[in-house]
C-alpha positions as CSV (number, residue, x, y, z in Angstrom):
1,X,-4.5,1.9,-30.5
2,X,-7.4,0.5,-32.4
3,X,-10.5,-0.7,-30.8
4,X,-9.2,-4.3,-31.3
5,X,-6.4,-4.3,-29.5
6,X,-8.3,-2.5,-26.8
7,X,-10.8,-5.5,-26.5
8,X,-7.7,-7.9,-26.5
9,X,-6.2,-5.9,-23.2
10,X,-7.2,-8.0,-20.1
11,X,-6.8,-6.8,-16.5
12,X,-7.9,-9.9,-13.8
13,X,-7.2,-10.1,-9.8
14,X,-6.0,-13.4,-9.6
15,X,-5.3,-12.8,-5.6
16,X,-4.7,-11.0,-2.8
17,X,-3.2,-11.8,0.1
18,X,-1.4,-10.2,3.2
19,X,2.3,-10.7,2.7
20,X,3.8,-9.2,5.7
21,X,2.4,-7.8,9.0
22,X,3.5,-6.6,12.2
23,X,2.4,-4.6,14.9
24,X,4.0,-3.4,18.2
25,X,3.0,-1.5,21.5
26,X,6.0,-0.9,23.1
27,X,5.0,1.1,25.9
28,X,1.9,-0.6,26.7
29,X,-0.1,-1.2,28.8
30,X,1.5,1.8,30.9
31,X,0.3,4.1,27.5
32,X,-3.2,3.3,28.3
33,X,-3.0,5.2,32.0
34,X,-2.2,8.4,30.5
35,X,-3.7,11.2,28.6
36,X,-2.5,11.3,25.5
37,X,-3.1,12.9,21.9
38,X,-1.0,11.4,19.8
39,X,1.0,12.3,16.4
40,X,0.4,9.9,13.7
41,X,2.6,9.5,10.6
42,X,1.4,7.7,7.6
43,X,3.8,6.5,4.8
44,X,3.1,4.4,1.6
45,X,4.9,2.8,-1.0
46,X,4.2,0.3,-3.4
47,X,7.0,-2.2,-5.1
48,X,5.9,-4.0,-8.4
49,X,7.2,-7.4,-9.5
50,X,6.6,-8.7,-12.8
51,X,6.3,-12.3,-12.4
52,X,6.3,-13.9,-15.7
53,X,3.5,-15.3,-18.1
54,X,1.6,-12.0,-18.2
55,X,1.5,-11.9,-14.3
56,X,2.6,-8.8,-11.9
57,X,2.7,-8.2,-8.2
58,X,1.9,-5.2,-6.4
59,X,3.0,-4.9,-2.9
60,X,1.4,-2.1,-1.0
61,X,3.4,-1.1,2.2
62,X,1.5,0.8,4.9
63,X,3.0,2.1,7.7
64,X,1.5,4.2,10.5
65,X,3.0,5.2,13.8
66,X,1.8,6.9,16.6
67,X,3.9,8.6,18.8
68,X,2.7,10.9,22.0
69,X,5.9,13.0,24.2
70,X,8.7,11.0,22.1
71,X,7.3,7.5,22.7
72,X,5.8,5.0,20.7
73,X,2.3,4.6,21.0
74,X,2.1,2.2,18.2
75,X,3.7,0.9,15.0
76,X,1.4,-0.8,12.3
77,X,3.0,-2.0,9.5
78,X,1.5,-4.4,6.2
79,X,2.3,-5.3,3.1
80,X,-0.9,-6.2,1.3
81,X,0.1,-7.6,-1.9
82,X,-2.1,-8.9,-5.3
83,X,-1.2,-10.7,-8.1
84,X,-2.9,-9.3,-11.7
85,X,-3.1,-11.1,-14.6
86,X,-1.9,-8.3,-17.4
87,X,-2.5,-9.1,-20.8
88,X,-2.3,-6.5,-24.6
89,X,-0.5,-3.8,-22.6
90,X,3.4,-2.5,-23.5
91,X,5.9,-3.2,-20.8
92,X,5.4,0.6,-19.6
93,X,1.1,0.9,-19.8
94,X,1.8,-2.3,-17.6
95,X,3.6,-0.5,-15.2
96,X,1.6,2.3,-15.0
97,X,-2.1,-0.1,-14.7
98,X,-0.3,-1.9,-12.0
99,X,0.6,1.4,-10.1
100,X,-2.4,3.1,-10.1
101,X,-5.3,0.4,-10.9
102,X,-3.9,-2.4,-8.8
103,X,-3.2,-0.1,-5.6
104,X,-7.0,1.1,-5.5
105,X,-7.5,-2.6,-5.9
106,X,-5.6,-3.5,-3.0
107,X,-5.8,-0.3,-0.9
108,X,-8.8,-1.0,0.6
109,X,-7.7,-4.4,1.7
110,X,-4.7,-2.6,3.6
111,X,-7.0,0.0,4.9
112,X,-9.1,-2.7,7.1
113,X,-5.9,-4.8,8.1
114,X,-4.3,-1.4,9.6
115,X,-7.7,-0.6,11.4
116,X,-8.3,-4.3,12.6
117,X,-4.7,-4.3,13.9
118,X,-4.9,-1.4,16.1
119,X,-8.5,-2.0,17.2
120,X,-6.8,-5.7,18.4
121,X,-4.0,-3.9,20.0
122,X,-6.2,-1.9,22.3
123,X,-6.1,2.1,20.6
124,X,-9.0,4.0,19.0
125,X,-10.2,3.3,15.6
126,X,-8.1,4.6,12.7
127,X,-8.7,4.5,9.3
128,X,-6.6,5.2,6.3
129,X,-7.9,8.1,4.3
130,X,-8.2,7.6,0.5
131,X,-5.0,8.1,-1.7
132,X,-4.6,9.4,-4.9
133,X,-1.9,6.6,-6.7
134,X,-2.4,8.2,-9.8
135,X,-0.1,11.4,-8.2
136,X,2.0,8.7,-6.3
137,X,2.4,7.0,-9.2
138,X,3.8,10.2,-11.3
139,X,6.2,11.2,-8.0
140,X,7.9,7.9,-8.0
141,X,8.2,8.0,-11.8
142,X,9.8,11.3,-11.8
143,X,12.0,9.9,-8.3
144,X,13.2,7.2,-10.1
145,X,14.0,9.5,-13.7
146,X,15.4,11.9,-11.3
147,X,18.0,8.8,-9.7
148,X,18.8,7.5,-12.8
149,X,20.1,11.0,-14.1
150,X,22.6,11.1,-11.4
C-alpha cells in the first residue's frame, strides 16, 4: 500500500447510540434480605452491518447475569451500537477496522450503560473489565471459517 492510499483511508464515528437495553430483577426485592455472593457470567458479541455509501454498523452485545443458589440475581443486557464512516479500505480491512477499532470505540460506552443499569436496579457496582477485540476478533473469524467448512 503506498503512502497515498494510506492518507486517502478515512475512519470517522458518525454516532453512537444505545440500540437495545433491558434489565431485570426477578427475585427482587426479597434478593436484597439475603446474604449472597453471587456468580456472574459475562458474554460479548459484536454483529457488523455494512450499511451502504461507505457506512458500517457495529453492534456490541453485553450481557451479564448474576446468579446466587440457582436464582437470578440480575440480567443486564445492551446492545450499544455506532455507525463509522469507512472510506480507502478493501471489503475485508473493513471488516477487520470495524471489529477491533470500532468495538474499543464503543466498548466503553457499553461499559457505563451496564454499570449505570445495575447501580439503578439496586446491586453493587460492577464494571466491565477491558477486552481484547483484537483476539475476539481472530476467534470469530476462525468460528465462522470453521462453519463454513462444514
Amino acid at each position: 500500500m503506498t503512502e497515498n492510499q494510506d492518507a486517502q483511508r478515512q475512519f470517522a464515528v458518525q454516532r453512537i447510540y444505545v440500540k437495545d437495553i433491558s434489565f431485570e430483577s426477578p427475585n427482587s426485592p426479597a434478593i436484597f434480605q439475603e446474604n449472597w455472593t453471587p456468580k456472574i457470567g459475562v458474554g460479548i458479541a459484536t454483529d457488523i452491518a455494512d450499511l451502504g455509501n461507505g457506512t458500517m454498523e457495529l453492534a456490541l452485545k453485553v450481557t451479564v447475569e448474576a446468579k446466587h443458589d440457582g436464582k437470578t440475581v440480575f440480567l443486564a443486557e445492551v446492545v450499544q451500537a455506532g455507525v463509522f464512516l469507512l472510506q480507502g479500505f478493501t471489503p475485508e480491512e473493513a471488516h477487520a477496522v470495524m471489529g477491533i477499532g470500532a468495538a474499543n470505540v464503543v466498548f466503553p460506552y457499553a461499559r457505563e450503560t451496564v454499570s449505570d443499569l445495575v447501580t439503578r436496579g439496586s446491586f453493587p457496582q460492577f464494571v466491565l473489565q477491558p477486552v481484547n477485540f483484537e483476539a475476539l476478533y481472530a476467534q470469530q473469524r476462525q468460528q465462522q471459517a470453521a462453519d463454513t467448512s462444514h
